[in-house]
Backbone as JSON, one array per atom type, in Angstrom:
{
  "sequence": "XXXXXXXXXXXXXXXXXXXXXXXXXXXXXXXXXXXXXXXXXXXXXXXXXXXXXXXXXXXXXXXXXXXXXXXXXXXXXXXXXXXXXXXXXXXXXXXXXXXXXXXXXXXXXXXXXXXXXXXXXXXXXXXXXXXXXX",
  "N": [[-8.31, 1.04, 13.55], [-7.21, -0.73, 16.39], [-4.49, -3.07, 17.02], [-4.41, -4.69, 18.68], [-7.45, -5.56, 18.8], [-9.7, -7.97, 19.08], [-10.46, -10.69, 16.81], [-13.21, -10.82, 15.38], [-14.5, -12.42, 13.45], [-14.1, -14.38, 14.61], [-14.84, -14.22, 17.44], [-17.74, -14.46, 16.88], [-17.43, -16.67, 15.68], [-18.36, -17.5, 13.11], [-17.33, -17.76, 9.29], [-15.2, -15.67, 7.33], [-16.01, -15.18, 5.05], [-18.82, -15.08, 5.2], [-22.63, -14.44, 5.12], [-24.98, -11.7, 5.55], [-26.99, -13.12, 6.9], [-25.85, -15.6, 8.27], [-24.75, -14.11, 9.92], [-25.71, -12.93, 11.64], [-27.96, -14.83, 12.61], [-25.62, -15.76, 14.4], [-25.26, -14.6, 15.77], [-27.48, -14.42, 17.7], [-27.56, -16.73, 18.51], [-25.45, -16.95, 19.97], [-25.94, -14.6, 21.75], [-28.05, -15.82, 23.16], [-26.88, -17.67, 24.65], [-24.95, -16.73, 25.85], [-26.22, -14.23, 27.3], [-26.4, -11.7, 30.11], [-28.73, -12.83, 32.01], [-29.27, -15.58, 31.13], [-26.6, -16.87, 31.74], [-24.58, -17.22, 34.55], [-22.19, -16.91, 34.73], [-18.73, -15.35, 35.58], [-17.75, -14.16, 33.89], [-19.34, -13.71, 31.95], [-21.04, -11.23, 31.46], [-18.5, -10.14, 30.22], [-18.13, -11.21, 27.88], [-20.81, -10.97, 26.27], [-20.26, -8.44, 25.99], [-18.47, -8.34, 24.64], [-19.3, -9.91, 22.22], [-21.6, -8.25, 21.46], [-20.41, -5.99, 20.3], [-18.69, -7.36, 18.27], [-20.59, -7.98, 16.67], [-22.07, -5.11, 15.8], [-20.0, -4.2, 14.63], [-19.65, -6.06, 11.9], [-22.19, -6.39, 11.52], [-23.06, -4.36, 9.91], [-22.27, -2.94, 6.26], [-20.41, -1.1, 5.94], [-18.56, -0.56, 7.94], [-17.56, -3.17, 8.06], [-16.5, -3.48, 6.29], [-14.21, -1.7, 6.93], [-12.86, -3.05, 9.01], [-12.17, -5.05, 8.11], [-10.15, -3.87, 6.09], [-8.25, -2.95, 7.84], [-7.25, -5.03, 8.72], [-7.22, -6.36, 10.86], [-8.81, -8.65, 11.51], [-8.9, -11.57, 10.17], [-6.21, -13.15, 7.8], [-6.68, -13.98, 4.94], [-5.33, -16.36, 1.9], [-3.82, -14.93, 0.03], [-4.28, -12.53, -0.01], [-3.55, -9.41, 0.26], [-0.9, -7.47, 2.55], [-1.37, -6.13, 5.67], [-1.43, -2.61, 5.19], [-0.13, -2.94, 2.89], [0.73, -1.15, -0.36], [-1.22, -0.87, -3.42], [0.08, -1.21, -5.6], [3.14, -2.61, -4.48], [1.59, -4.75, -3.85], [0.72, -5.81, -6.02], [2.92, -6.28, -7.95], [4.16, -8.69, -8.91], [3.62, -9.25, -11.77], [4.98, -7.53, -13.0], [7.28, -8.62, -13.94], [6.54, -10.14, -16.29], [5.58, -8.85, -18.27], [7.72, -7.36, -18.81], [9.25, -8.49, -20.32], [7.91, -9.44, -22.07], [8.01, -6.71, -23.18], [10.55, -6.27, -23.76], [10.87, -8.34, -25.74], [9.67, -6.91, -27.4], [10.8, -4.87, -28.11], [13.65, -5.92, -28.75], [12.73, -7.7, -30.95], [12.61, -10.75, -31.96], [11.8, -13.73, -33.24], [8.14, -14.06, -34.91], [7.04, -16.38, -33.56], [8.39, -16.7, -31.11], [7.67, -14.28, -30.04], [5.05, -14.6, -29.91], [4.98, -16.94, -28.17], [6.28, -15.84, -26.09], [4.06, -13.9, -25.15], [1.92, -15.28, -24.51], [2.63, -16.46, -22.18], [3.08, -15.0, -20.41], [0.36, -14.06, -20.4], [-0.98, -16.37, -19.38], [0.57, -16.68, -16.89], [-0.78, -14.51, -15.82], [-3.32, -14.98, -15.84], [-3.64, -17.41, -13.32], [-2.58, -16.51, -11.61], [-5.17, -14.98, -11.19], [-6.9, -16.46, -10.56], [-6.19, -17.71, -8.6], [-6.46, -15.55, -7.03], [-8.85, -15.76, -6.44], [-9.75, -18.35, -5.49], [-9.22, -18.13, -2.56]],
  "CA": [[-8.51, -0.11, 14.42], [-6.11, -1.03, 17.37], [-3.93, -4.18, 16.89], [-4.7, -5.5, 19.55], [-9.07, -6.27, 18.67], [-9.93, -9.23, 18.58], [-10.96, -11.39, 15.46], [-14.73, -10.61, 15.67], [-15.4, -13.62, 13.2], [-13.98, -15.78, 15.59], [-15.91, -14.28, 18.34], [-19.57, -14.83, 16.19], [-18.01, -18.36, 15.08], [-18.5, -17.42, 11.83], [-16.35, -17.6, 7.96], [-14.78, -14.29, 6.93], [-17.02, -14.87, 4.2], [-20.21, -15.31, 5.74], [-23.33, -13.81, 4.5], [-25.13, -11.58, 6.36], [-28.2, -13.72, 7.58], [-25.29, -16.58, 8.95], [-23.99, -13.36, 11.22], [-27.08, -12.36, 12.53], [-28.55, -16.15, 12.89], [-24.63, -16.26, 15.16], [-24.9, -13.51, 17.39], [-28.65, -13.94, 18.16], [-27.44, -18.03, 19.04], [-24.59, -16.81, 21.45], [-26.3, -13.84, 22.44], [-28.93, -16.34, 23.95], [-26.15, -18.89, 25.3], [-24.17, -15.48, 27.27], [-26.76, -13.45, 28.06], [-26.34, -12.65, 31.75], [-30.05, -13.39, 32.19], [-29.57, -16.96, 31.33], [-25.74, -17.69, 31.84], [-24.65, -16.99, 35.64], [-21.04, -17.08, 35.32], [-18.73, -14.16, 36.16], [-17.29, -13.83, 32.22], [-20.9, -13.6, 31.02], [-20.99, -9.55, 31.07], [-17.78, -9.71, 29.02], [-18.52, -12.05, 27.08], [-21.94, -10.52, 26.02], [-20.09, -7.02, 25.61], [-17.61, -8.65, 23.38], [-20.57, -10.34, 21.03], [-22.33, -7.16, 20.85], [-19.58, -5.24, 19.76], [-18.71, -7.61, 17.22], [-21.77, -7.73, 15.44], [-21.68, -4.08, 15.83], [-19.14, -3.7, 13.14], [-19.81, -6.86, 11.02], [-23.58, -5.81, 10.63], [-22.39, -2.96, 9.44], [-21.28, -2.97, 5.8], [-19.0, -0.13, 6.01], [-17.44, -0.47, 9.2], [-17.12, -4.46, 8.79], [-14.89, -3.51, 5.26], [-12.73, -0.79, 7.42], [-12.58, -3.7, 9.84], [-11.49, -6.2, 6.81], [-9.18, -3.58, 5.52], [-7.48, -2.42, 9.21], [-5.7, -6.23, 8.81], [-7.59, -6.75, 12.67], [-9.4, -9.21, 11.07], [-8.11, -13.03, 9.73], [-6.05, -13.25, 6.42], [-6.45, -15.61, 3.98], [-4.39, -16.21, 1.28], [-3.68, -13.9, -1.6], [-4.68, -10.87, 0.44], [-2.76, -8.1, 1.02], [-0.4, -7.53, 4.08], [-2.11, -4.93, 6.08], [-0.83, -1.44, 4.82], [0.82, -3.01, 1.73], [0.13, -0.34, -1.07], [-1.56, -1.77, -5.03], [1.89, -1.65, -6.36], [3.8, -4.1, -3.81], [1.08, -6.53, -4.07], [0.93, -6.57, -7.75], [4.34, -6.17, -8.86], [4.27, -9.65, -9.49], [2.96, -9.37, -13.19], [5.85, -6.84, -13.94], [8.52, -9.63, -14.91], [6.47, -11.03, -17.43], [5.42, -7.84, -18.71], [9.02, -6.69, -19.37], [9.95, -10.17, -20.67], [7.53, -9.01, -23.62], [8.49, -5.43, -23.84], [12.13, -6.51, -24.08], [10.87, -9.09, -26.76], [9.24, -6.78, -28.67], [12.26, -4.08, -28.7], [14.45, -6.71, -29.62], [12.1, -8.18, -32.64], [12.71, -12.0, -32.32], [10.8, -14.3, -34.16], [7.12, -13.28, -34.35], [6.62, -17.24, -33.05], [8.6, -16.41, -29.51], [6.82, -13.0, -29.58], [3.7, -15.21, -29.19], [4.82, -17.58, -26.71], [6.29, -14.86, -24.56], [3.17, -13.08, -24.55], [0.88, -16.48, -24.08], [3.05, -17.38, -20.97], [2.24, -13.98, -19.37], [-1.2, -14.34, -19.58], [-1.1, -17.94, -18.36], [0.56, -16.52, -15.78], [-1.74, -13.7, -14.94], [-4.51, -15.51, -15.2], [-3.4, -18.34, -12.9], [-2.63, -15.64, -10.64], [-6.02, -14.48, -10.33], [-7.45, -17.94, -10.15], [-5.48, -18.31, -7.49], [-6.71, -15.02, -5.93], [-10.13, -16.06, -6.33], [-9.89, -19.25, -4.33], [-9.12, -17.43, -1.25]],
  "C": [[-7.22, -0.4, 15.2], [-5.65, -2.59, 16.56], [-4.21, -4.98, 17.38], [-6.69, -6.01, 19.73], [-8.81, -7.6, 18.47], [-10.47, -10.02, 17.43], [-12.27, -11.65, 15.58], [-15.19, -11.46, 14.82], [-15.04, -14.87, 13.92], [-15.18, -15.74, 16.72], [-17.34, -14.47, 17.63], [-18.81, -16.29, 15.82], [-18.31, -18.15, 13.76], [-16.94, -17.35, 10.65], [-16.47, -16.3, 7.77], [-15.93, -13.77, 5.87], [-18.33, -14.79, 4.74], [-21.11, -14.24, 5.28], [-24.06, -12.86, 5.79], [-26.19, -11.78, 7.69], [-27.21, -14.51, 8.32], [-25.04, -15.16, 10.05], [-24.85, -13.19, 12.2], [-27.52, -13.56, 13.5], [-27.29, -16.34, 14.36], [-24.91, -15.55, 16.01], [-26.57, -13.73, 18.13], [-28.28, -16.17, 19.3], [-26.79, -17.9, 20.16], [-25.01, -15.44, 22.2], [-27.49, -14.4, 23.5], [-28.43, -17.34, 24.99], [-25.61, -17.96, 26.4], [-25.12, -14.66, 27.71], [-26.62, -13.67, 29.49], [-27.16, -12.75, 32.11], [-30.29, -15.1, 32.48], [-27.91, -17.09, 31.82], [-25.07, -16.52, 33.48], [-22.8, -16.86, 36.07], [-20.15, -15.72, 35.21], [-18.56, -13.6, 34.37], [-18.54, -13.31, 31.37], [-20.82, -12.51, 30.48], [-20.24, -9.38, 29.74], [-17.69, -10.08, 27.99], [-19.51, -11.09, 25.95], [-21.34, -9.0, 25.09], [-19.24, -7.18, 24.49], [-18.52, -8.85, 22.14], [-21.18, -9.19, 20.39], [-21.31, -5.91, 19.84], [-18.87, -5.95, 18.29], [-19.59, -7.41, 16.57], [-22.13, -6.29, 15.19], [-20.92, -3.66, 14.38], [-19.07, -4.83, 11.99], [-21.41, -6.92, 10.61], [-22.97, -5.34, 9.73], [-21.53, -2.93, 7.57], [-19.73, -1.79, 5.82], [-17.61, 0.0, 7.06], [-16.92, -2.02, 8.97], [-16.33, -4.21, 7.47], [-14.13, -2.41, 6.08], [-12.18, -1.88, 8.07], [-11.81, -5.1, 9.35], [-9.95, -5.54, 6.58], [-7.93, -2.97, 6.76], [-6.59, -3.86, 9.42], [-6.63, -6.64, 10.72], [-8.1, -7.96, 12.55], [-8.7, -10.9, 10.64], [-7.58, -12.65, 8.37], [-6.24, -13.76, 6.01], [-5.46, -15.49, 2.74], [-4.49, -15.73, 0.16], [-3.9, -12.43, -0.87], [-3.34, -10.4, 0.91], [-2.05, -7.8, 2.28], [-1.09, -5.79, 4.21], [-1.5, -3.54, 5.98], [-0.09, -1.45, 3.48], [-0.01, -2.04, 0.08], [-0.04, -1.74, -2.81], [-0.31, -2.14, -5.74], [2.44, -2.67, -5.54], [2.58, -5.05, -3.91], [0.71, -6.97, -5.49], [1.94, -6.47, -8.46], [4.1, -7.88, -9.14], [4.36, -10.05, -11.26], [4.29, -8.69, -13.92], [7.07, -7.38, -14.67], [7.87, -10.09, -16.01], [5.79, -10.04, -18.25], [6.4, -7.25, -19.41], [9.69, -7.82, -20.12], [9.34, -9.41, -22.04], [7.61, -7.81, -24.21], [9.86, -5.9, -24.22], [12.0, -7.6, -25.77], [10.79, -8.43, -28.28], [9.91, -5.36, -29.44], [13.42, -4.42, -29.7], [14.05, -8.05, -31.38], [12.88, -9.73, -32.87], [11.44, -12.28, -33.15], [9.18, -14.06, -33.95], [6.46, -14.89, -33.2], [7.52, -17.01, -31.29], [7.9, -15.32, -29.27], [5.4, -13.54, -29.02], [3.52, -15.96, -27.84], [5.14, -16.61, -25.65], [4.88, -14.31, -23.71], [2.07, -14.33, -24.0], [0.83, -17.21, -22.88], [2.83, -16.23, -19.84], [0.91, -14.03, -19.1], [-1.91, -15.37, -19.32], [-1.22, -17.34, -17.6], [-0.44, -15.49, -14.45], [-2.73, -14.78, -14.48], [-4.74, -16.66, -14.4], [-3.41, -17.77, -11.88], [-3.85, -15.1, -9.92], [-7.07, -15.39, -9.87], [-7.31, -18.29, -8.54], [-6.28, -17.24, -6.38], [-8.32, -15.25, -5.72], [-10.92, -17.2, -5.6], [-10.44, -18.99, -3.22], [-9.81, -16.92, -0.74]]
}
């Protein structure tokens, strides 16, 4: 995908999330508002050619996840910077991971061995709370 596309759920007016009856129900609403049949102004054409081409690739499941995962698309938060590989976006976890390998090299008490490990998987799982919002 070029950089330069446009945000094809902006053009339908629609949420990233959107199902795919809301997409359809959008493009068939502004495909009746631009058509150049009914709308007379000069933008209409491009307009029209823009709409169709969105829904084009957001029908589409396969092309509307290349079109998710090409970053052309809106971010929201917790996602991925566009090209960022599984490792940079989950290193996060690896400090509190090594917090309890280091704990359990060094053989403290088995009561910090617990909290260490109880505060990692707070933290994960706060983490994915978080990515589940989004």
């Amino acid at each position: 995908m070029r950089p330069a596309e446009p945000d094809y759920y902006a053009v339908l007016q629609v949420d990233p999330q959107a199902e795919m009856e809301v997409i359809q129900a959008a493009y068939r609403r502004l495909a009746a508002k631009y058509h150049p049949d009914v709308d007379s102004s000069p933008g209409a054409t491009e307009k029209m050619k823009l709409l169709n081409v969105a829904y084009e690739v957001l029908s589409h499941p396969e092309k509307r996840k290349a079109y998710d995962i090409s970053g052309a698309g809106p971010r929201r938060q917790g996602d991925p910077a566009p090209g960022a590989t599984p490792r940079q976006w989950t290193a996060w976890w690896l400090l509190p991971a090594a917090a309890v390998i280091i704990a359990a090299i060094f053989r403290p008490s088995p009561k910090l061995f617990l909290v260490l490990g109880f505060l990692s998987l707070a933290l994960w799982l706060f983490r994915r709370w978080q990515a589940s919002k989004s």
